[in-house]
C-alpha positions in Angstrom: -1.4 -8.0 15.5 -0.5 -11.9 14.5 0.2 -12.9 11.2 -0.7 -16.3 9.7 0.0 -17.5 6.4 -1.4 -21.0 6.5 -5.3 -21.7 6.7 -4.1 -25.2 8.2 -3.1 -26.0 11.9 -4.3 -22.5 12.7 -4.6 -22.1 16.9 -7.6 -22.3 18.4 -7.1 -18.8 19.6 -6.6 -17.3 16.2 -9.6 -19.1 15.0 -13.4 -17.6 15.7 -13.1 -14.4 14.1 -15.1 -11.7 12.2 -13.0 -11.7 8.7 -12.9 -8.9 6.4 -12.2 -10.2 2.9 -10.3 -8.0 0.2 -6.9 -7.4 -1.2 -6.5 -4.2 0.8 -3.9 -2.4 -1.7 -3.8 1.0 0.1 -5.9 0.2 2.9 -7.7 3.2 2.2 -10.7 4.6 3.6 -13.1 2.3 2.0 -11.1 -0.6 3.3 -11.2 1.0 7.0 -15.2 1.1 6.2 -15.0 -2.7 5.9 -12.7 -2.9 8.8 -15.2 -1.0 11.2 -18.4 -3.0 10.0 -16.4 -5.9 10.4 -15.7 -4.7 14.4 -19.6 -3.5 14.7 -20.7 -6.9 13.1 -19.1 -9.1 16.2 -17.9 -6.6 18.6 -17.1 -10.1 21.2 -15.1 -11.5 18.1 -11.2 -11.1 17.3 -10.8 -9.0 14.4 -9.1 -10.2 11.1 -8.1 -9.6 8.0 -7.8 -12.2 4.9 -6.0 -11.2 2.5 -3.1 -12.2 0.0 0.7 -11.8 -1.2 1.2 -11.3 -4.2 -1.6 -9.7 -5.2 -3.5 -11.9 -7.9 -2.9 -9.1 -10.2 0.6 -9.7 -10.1 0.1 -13.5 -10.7 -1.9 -13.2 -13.8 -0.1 -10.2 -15.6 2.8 -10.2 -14.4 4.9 -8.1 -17.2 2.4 -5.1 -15.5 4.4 -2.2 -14.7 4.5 -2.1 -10.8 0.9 -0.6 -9.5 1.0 -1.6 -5.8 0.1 1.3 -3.3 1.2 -0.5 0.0 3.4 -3.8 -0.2 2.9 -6.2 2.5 4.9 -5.0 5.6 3.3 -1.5 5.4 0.2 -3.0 4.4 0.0 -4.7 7.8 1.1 -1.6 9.8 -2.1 0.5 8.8 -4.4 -2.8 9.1 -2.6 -2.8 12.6 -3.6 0.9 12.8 -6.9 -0.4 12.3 -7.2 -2.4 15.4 -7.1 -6.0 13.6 -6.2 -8.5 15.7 -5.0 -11.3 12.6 -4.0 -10.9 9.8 -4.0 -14.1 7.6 -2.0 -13.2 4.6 -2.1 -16.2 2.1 0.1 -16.9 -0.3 -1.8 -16.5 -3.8 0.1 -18.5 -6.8 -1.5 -20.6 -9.8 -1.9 -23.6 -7.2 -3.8 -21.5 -4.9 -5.8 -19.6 -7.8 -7.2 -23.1 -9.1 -9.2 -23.3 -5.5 -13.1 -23.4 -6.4 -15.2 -20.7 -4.6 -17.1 -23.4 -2.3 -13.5 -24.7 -1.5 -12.9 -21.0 -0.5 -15.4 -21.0 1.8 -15.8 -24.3 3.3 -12.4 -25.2 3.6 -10.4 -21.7 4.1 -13.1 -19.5 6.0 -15.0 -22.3 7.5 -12.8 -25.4 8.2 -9.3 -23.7 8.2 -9.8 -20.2 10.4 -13.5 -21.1 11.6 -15.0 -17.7 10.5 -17.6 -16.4 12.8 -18.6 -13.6 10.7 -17.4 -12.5 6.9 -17.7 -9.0 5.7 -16.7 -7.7 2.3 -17.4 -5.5 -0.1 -20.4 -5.5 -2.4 -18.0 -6.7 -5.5 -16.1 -9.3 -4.1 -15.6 -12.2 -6.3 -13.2 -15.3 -5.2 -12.5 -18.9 -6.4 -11.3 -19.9 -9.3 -12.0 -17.6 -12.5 -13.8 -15.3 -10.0 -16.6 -18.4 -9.9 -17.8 -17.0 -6.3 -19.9 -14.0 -6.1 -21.3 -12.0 -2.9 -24.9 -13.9 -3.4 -22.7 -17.1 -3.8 -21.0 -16.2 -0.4 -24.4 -15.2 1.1 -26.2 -18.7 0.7 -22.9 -20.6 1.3 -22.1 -18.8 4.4 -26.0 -19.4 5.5 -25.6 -23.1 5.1 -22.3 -23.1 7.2 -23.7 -21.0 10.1 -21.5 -18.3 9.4 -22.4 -14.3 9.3 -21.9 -12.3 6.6 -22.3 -8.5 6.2 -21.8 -6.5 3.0 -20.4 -2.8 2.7 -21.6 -0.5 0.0 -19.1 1.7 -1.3 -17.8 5.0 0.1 -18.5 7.5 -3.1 -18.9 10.8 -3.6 -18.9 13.2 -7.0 -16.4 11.5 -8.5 -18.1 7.6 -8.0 -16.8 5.2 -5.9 -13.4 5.2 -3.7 -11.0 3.1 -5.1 -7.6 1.9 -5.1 -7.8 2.6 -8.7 -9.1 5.7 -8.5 -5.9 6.2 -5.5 -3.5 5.1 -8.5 -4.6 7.4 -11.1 -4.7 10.6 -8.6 -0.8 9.9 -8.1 0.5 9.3 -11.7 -1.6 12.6 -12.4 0.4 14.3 -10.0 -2.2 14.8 -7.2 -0.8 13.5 -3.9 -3.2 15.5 -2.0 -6.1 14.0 -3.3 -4.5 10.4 -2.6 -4.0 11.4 1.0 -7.3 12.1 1.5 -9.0 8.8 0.2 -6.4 7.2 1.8 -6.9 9.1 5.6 -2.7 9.2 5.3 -0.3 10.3 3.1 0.9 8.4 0.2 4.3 6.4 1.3 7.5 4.4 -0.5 8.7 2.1 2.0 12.1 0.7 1.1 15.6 -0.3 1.9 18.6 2.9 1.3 20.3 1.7 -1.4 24.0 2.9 -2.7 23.7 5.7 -5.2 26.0 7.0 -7.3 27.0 9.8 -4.3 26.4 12.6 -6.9 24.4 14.2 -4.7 26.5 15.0 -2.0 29.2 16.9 -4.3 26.3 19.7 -4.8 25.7 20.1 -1.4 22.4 17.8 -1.4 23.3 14.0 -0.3 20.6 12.1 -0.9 18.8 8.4 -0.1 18.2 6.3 -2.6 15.3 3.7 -2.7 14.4 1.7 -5.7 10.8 1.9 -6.0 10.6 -1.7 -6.5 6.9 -3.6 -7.1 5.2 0.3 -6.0 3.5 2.1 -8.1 5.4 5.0 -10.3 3.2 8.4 -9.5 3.9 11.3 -11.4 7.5 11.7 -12.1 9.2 15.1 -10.4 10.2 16.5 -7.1 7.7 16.3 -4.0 8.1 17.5 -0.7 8.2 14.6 1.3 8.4 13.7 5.3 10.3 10.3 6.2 10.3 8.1 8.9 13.6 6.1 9.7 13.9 2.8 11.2 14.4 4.3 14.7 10.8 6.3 14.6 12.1 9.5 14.2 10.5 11.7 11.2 12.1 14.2 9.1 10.7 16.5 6.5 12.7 16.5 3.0 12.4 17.0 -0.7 12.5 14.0 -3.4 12.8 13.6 -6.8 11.4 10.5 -8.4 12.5 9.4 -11.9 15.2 8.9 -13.8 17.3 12.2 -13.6 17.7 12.8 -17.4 20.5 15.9 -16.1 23.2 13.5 -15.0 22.6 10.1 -15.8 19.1 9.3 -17.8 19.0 5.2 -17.1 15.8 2.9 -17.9 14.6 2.6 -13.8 13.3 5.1 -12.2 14.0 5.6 -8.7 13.5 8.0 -5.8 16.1 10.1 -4.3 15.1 11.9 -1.3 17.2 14.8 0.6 16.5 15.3 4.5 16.7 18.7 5.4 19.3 19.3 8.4 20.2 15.3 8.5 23.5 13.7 8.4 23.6 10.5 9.6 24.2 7.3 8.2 21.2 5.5 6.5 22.2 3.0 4.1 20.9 -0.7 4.0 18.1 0.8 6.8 14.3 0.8 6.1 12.8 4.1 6.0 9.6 5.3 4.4 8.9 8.3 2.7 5.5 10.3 2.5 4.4 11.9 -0.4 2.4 15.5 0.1 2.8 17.9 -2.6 3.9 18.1 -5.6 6.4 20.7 -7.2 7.4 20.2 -10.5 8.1 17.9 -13.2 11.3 15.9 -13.5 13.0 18.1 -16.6 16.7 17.9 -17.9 18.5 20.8 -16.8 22.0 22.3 -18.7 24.2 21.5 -16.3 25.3 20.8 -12.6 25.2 24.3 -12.1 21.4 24.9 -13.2 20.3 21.6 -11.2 21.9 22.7 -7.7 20.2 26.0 -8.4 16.9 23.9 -8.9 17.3 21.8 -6.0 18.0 25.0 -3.8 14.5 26.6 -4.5 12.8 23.1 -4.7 14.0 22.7 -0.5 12.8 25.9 -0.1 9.3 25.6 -1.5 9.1 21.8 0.0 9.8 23.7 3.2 7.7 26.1 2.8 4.9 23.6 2.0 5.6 21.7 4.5 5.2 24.4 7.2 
């Protein structure tokens, strides 16, 4: 997959496309909906993505906590997993965010990457102060002689599939339920950062990841799997919070422990899947009681984790 993150001077062989509209956070199975009517729509066209980084969110209220599900580089991996060809990935600031809608369409889609076909969901609203509505889209894309397909919602008894909806299951605790409206498990991706090496002097040495501009899911100890920066995967236990037993600080982070592992991580990129929960993060009375803790919270992450 190519990325771009210019609509101007784009090649003429990354122009022509089918593009799926969206912010993509999660690139759940909704988005992968979008993705495959995109595909069915033009099956002789390239297959893109437009999207943007930061997310607007982040832009307009930006003293948010942190709420992103995927941040861009694992964001393009599953769209890769996808089968898109190119991903144009736009930077959004105030400049760009003061772009009328028929700007949007005319000079981005049309002019800049030369859209075939556009496909988005049935909510999609672009341009500035959201001015640019699906039936806006519809008429404008008609006039330009591009296609446009909309995608209804995947629901079921709980209403629509959302990255929302994704959010809220994780800071209630529910990883499960985020892995299967995603179609994957839930993942930090990060850089291994220098702890405080506490770890290791209780017999459970653990990597450190700050968790950055991701969302905070329920705070506790998961059983986790992790992939390394050389493709190999591990299984594991993490905690994420801010360990109120040895040293309670204002950022939380996540400290994960790699069951039969001792090489050398730091400064590498690894990412670490979330699939069940244990328990809550709770202060314990002393190093003694936390090892014990961590002991049976390996145990049960290995047992969950088959």
């Amino acid at each position: 997959m190519r990325i771009f993150s210019d609509w101007r001077d784009v090649p003429p062989d990354a122009r022509g496309a089918t593009v799926a509209l969206g912010n993509f956070d999660g690139v759940h199975l909704g988005h992968a909906s979008v993705i495959r009517a995109a595909h069915a729509a033009r099956p002789d066209a390239p297959l893109a993505v437009l999207t943007f980084e930061p997310h607007p969110r982040e832009v307009f209220r930006p003293d948010d906590p942190p709420f992103r599900l995927t941040l861009s580089a694992e964001r393009a991996d599953a769209l890769a997993g996808l089968g898109v060809d190119l991903l144009y990935e736009l930077p959004f600031n105030r400049e760009f965010s003061l772009m009328t809608a028929d700007d949007f369409v005319t000079k981005v889609l049309h002019a800049g990457f030369g859209a075939r076909h556009i496909v988005s969901g049935q909510d999609f609203a672009f341009g500035h102060r959201r001015g640019g509505s699906t039936a806006f889209l519809a008429a404008r894309a008609e006039v330009l002689g591009m296609g446009l397909t909309l995608v209804p919602p995947i629901t079921d008894g709980q209403g629509p599939l959302s990255s929302t909806r994704i959010r809220r299951a994780l800071q209630d605790g529910y990883p499960e339920r985020a892995t299967a409206e995603l179609g994957r498990p839930w993942a930090i991706r990060g850089i291994v950062s220098h702890g405080d090496k506490r770890g290791r002097t209780i017999g459970f040495p653990t990597a450190n990841v700050p968790l950055g501009r991701h969302l905070e899911p329920a705070r506790g100890v998961y059983a986790v799997t992790v992939r390394l920066n050389d493709g190999t995967h591990h299984k594991g236990v993490a905690n994420i919070g801010r360990r109120p037993t040895v040293n309670e600080g204002p950022e939380s982070r996540l400290e994960v422990n790699l069951f039969n592992f001792s090489g050398d991580i730091y400064d590498t990129d690894i990412t670490v899947a979330l699939h069940a929960y244990i328990r809550p993060e709770i202060k314990f009375s002393g190093l003694d009681a936390l090892k014990a803790q961590i002991a049976a919270d390996a145990a049960e992450a290995a047992r969950l984790l088959g």
